[in-house]
Structure formats: C-alpha cells, structure tokens
C-alpha positions as CSV (number, residue, x, y, z in Angstrom):
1,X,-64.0,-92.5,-25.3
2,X,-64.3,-88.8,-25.1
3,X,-62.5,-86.6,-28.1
4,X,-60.0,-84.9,-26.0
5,X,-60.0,-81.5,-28.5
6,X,-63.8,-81.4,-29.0
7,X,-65.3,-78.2,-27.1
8,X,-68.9,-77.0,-26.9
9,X,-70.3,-73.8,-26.7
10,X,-72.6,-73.5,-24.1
11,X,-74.5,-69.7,-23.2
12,X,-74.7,-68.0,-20.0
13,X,-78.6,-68.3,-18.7
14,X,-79.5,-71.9,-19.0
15,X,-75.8,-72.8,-17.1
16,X,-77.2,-70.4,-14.5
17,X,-80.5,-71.7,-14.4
18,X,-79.6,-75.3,-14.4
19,X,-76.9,-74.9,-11.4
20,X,-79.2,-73.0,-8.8
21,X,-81.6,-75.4,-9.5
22,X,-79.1,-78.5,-8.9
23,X,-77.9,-76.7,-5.7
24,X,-81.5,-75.9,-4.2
25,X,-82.7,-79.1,-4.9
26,X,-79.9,-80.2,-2.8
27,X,-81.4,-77.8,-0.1
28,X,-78.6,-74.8,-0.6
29,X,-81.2,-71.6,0.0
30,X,-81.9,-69.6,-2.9
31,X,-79.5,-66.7,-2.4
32,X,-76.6,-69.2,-1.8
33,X,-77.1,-71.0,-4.9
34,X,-77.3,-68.2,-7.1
35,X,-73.5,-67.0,-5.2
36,X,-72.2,-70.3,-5.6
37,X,-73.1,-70.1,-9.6
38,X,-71.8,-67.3,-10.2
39,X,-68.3,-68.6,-8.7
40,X,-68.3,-71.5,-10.4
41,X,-69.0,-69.7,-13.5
42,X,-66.3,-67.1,-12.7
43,X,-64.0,-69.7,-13.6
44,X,-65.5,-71.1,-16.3
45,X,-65.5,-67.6,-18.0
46,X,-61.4,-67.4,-17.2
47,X,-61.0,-70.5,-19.0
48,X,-60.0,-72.7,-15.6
49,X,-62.9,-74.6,-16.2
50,X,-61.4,-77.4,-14.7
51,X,-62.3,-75.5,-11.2
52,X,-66.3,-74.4,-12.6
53,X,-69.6,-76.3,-13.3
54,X,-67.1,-79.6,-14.1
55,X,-67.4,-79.9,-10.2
56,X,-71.2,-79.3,-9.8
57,X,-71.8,-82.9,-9.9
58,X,-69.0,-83.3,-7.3
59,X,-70.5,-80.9,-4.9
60,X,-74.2,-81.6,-5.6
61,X,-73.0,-85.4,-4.5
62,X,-71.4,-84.6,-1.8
63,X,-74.6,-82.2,-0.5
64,X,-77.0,-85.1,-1.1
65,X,-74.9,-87.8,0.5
66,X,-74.7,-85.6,3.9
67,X,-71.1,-84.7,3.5
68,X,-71.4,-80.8,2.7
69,X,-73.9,-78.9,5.0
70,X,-75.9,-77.0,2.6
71,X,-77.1,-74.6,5.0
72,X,-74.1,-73.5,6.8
73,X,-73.7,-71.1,9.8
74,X,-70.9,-69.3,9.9
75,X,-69.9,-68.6,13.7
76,X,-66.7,-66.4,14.1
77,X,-64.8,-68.3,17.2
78,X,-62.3,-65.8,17.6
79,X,-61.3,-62.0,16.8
80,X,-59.4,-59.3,16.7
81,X,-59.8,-55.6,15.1
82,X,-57.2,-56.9,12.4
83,X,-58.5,-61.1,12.3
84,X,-61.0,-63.6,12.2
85,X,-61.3,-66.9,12.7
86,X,-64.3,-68.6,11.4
87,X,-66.0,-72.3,11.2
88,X,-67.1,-73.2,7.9
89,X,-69.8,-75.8,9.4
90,X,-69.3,-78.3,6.7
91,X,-70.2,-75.8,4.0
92,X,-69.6,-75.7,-0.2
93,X,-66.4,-74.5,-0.2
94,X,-66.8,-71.3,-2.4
95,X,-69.8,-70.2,-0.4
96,X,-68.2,-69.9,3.0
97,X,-64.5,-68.4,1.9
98,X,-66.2,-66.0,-0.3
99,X,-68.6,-64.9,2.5
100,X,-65.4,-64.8,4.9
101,X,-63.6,-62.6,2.2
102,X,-66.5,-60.1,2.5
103,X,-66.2,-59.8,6.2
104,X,-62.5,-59.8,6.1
105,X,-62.6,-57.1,3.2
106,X,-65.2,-55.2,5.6
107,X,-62.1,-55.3,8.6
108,X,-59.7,-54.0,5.9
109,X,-61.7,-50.8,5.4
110,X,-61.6,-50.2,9.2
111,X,-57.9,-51.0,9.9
112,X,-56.0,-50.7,6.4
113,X,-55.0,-55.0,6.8
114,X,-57.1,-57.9,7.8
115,X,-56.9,-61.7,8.2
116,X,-59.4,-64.0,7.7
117,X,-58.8,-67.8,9.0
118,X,-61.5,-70.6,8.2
119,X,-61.9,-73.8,9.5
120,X,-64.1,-77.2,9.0
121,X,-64.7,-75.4,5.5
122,X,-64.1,-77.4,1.8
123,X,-63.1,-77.2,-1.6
124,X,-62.9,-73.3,-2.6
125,X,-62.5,-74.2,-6.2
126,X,-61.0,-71.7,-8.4
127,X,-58.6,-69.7,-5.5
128,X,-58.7,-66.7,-7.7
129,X,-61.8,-65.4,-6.8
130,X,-61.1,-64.8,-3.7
131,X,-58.0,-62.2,-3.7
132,X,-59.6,-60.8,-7.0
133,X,-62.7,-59.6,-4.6
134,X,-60.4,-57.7,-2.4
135,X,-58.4,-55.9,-5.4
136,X,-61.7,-55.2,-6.7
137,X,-61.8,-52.5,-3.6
138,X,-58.5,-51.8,-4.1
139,X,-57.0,-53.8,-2.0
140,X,-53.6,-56.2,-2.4
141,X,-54.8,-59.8,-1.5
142,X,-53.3,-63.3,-0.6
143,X,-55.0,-66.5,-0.5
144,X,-54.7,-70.2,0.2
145,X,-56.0,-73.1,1.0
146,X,-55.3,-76.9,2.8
147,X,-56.5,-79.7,0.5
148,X,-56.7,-83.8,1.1
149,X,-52.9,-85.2,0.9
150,X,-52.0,-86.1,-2.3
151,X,-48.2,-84.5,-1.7
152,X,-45.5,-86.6,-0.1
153,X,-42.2,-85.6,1.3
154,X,-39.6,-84.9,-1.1
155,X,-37.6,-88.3,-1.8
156,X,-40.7,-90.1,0.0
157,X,-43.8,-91.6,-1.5
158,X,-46.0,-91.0,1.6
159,X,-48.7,-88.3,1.1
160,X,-48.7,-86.3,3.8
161,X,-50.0,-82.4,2.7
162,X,-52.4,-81.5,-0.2
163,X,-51.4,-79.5,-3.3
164,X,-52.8,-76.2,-1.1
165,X,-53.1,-73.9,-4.0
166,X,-52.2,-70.2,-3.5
167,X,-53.8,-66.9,-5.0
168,X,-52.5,-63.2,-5.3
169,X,-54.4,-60.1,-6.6
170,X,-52.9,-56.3,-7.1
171,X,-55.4,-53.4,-8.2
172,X,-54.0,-51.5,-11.7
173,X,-54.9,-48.2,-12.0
174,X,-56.0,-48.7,-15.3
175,X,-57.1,-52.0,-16.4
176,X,-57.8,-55.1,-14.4
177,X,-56.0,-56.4,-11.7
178,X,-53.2,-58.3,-11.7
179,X,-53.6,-62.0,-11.1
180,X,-51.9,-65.1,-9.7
181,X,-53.3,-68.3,-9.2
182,X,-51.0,-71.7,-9.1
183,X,-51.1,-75.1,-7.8
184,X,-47.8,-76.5,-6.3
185,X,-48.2,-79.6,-8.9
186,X,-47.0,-78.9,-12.4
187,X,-50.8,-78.9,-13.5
188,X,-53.6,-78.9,-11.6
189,X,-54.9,-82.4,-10.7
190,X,-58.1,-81.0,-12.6
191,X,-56.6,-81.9,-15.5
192,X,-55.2,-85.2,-14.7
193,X,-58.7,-86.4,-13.9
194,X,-60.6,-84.9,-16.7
195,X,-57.6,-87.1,-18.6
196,X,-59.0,-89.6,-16.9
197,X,-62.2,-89.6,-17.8
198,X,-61.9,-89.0,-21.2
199,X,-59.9,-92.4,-21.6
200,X,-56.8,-90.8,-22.6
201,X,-53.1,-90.3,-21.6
202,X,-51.6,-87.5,-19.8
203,X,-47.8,-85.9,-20.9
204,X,-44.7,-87.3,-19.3
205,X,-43.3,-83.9,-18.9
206,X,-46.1,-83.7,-16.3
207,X,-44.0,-85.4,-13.8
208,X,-46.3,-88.0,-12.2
209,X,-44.9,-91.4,-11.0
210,X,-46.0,-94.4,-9.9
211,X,-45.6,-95.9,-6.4
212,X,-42.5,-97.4,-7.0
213,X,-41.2,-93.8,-8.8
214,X,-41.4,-94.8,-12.3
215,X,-42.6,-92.3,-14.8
216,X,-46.1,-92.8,-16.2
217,X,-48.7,-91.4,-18.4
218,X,-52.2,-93.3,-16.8
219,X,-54.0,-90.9,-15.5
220,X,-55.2,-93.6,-13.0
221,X,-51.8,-94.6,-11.8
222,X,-50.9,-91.1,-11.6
223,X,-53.2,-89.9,-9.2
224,X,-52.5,-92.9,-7.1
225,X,-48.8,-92.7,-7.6
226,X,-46.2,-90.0,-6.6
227,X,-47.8,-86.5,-7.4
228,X,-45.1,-84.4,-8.6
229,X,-44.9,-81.1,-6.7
230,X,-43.9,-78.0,-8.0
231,X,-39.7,-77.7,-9.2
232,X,-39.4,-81.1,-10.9
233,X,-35.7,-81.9,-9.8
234,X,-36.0,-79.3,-7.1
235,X,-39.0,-80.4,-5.9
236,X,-38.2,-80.0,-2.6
237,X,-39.6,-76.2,-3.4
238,X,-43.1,-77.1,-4.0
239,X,-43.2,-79.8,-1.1
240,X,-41.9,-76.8,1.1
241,X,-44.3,-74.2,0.2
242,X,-46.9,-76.9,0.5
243,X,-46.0,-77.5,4.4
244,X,-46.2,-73.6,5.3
245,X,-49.3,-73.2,3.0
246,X,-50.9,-75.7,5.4
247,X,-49.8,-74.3,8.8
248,X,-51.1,-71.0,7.5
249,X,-54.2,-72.4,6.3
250,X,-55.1,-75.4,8.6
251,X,-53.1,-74.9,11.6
252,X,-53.1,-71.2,12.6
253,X,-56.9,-71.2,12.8
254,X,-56.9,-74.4,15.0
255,X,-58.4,-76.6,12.2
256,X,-57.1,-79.8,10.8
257,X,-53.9,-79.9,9.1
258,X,-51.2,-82.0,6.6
259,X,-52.5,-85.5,6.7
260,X,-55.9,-84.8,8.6
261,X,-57.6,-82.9,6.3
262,X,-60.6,-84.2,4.4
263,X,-64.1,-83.2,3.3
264,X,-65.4,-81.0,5.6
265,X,-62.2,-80.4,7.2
266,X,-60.5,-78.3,4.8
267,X,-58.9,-74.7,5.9
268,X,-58.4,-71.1,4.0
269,X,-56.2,-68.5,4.8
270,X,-56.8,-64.7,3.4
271,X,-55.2,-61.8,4.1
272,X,-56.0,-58.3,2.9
273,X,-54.0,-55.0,2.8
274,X,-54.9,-51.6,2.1
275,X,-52.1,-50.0,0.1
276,X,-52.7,-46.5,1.5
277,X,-51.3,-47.6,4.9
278,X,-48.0,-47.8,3.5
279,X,-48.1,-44.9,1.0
280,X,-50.6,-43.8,-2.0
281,X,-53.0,-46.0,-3.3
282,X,-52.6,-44.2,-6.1
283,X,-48.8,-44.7,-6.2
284,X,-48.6,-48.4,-5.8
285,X,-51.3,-49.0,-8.6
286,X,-49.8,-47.0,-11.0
287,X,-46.9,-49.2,-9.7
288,X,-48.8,-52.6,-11.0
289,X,-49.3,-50.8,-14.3
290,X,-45.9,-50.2,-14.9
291,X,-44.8,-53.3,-13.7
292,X,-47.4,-55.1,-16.7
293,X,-46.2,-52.6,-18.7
294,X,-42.8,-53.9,-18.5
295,X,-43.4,-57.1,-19.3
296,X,-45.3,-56.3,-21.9
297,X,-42.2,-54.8,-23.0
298,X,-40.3,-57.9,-22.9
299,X,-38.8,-59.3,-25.9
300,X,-40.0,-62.5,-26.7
301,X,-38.4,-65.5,-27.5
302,X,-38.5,-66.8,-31.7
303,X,-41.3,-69.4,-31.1
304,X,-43.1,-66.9,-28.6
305,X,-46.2,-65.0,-30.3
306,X,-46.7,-62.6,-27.0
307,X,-45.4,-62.7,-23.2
308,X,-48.2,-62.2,-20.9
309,X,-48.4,-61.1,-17.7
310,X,-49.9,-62.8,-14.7
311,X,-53.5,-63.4,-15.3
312,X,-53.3,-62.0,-18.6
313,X,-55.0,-65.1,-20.5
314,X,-57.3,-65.7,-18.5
315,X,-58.6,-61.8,-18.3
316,X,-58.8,-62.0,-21.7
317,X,-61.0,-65.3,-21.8
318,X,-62.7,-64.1,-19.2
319,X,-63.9,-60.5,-21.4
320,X,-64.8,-62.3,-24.5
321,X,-67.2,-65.1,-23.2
322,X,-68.4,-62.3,-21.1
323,X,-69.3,-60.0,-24.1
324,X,-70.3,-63.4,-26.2
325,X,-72.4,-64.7,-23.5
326,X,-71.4,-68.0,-23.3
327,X,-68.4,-70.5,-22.1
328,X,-66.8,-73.2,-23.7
329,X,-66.4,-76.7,-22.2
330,X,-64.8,-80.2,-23.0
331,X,-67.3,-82.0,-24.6
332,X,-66.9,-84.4,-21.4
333,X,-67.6,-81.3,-18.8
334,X,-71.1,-80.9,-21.0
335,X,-71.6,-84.8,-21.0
336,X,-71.4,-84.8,-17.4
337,X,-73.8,-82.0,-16.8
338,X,-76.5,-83.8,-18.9
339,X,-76.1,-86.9,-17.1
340,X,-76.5,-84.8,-14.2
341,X,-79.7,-83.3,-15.5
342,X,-81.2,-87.0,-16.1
343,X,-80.3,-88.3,-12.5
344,X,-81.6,-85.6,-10.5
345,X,-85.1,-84.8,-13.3
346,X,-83.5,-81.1,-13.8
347,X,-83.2,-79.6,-17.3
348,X,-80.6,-78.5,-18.8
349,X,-81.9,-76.5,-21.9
350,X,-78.8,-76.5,-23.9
C-alpha cells in the first residue's frame, strides 16, 4: 500500500519527453502530442494533478485499444458569425477543446462574443485551461463539459448526468487572471480513485454513500454508490446545475446527453466574450483587480492563515514549479508512470 503523504519531485524535460513519446507511439502526430503534454502538464504545475500525467496511462489505453482516435479531424457541422459547432471524431479530449477554443477565440476577435459547441469529443481533463486561454487575450470565458453518469437525481440512486465540471476565467489588469474551476461533487472523483489505489480510506465529510444511502469511506463502494453532488443537504443544487451543464454541453450541439454519454461521446460547451463590447476593456479589468483586491482585504477567520481568491493557490503552485522546473506527484502518480514506461519499452529518465 501506497504512503498517502509521500510526494516526489519529478523535473520538467524528462515528463515532457516521456509523454510525447507515450502519445506518438500510440499514433497521436508529433505536434499533437507535444499540445496534449503541455496540457496535461498545465495542471500538474497548478497542483490539480489529479487532472495531469496521472491520466496518461488512462488515455494512452484508451488510444491503443481503439477507443480514442488519435488522429482526429475536426469538421465544423454548423456555424454562425458568433458559433460553432464542431465533431470531436473520437479525439483526446484536451486536444480537440483546446483546438476549438482557438477557433472560437479567433470568432471573438471578429465579433466581440463567440460560442464554441463540441461533440463526439472526450475527457478535457483539467477545465481550466480552457477559459484561461481566452483571458489570456483578454477575454472573459466560460466553460463546461458532459461526463459519463455518475450523478443521480436528488433523493434517487439512479445515475443519470455526469459531474460536468464548469470553468470561468476574467483578465486582471495587473497580475494573472482570475480563476474558477469546480466539480459539482464535493471533491473531484480524481481524488476518490487515487484513494483507491493507494489502499486507503477517503473522509466521511466527503459525502459519498453506498447504494442503499449509508455513509461510507471505501473508496470502492463510493464510486459505485451514491456520488454526492455539490450542497450536501441541499444537494438538489449541484444535481441542478449538473442537468443544465449537460443541455449546454451535450444537447445544444446535437451530441449525446445525461445518461448517453460515454467515451467518445462526451460534449464541451465554451463561450467567449470580449469585454470592450460592453464598455472598456480597461475598465472591467481593473474591475477584477479590485474585486481580488477586496478579498484580499478580507479579514480572516482565527484558524485562517490567508483568504485567497479564486485560483489564487493554484497560480501560486503553478509560478513556483514553473521557476523550479519541476512538479510534484503522489508517489503513486510516479509509480504509475514507471509501470507505464516498462509496458510500453519507453523511458522515463527520472
């Protein structure tokens, strides 16, 4: 069993050099690869490395068994000046939304707000990414995303949506942007299963029940149990937003929706807006500065160090690694990655 508090750190260049090899040797071209990577390791970098190379086992399975297309084509199926609606074609998740963001960020510049739909796409991994590309440019972004059902009906033990994570991004005018990115479970089922394979329990507080609505803390009954959703005794919040995440996401773009949805069949929703067509772009960043300056203002609770604000921890993970060149992983995520390197004959020089 796996020491739940032990960490490695692992540098930069040999993650880099390991994952594009994994990916092309699953046939993913070159340049594709080398995106996907650097994605993956986005998240790794914020510290959600529950959404980074943890899943490049995941993916580079699901590429060799035939189940991801690892040479997608992207055909846009319908538009508008202002939209987009695009077919995934079975590809890695990250790959195709981020190359839809582009092209949706590229329609923002024209018109000053764009939406981007996707269809028969996957798992976009960390959802962050994807708004914080847009504020990037400038621009105020929403994201999210239909997943496999693993959320039933409030009162009900049926799964019936997934936990269709959402994303938001705002441009500072000084600083980096601000930063949203939640799952509508109390944690993100990352965590559950990394509990899981590490042999150890998960916190009751977490929420998760069995089938017959008891609490529990195995990780193995919980993710086949009731999957809390966001609210705890007002759950009915989280099981709500998780419906009109997936119309947005899997139904408005004509793809598969609520209990439908499965690999290769997963949806994204992105919209981006151009402050400057409601005022100064100026204006409404200096806005977001004053609104994290206000919270930074806040005065904390006794047993409270600091209050952050949205994306604040992660920014700050994300600059030191950055500057240290290097991430740190469970020891589990690195165990995984070297068993990884022995099935498929790849080193990983770490």
């Amino acid at each position: 069993m796996a020491d739940q508090d032990a960490t490695e750190i692992v540098p930069l260049e040999p993650l880099r050099v390991f994952g594009k090899a994994v990916y092309e040797a699953c046939g993913v071209p070159s340049d594709d690869a080398e995106f996907t990577v650097e994605i993956q390791l986005t998240a790794d970098l914020r510290g959600v490395d529950t959404h980074g190379f943890q899943r490049l086992g995941w993916y580079a399975g699901h590429l060799q068994a035939g189940r991801y297309n690892p040479t997608p084509r992207l055909e846009v199926l319908k538009q508008t000046p202002v939209s987009h609606v695009v077919d995934g074609d079975g590809g890695i998740g990250q790959l195709v939304v981020a190359r839809t963001m582009q092209r949706t960020i590229a329609k923002a510049k024209d018109t000053g707000l764009a939406l981007g739909t996707l269809r028969n796409s996957n798992d976009w991994g960390m959802g962050a990414f994807y708004p914080m590309m847009a504020a990037a440019q400038g621009f105020v972004s929403f994201c999210t995303t239909t997943s496999v059902p693993t959320i039933a009906p409030f009162g009900s033990r049926t799964r019936m949506t997934g936990n269709n994570p959402m994303a938001f991004a705002a441009p500072r005018a000084s600083g980096p942007p601000v930063v949203l990115d939640m799952a509508l479970t109390p944690v993100a089922l990352g965590k559950v299963m990394r509990a899981r394979a590490e042999g150890r329990e998960i916190p009751e507080e977490w929420g998760f029940q069995d089938l017959e609505g008891q609490p529990t803390t195995d990780p193995e009954t919980a993710m086949g149990g009731v999957i809390p959703a966001l609210g705890a005794v007002s759950a009915y919040k989280g099981t709500g937003l998780s419906r009109f995440m997936n119309l947005l996401a899997g139904a408005l773009p004509g793809g598969f929706h609520s209990n439908q949805v499965n690999i290769g069949k997963r949806g994204q929703f992105l919209l981006v807006i151009d402050p400057e067509i409601f005022g100064e772009a100026e204006t409404f960043s200096s806005a977001v500065d004053e609104m994290v300056e206000q919270v930074k203002s806040a005065d904390p609770l006794p047993d409270v160090g600091e209050v952050f604000a949205p994306g604040e921890i992660e920014q700050r993970a994300y600059e030191e690694r950055i500057a240290a060149g290097h991430v740190v992983y469970p020891s589990s995520t690195l165990q995984d990655l070297r068993e990884l390197s022995s099935e498929m004959g790849i080193p990983l020089e770490v």
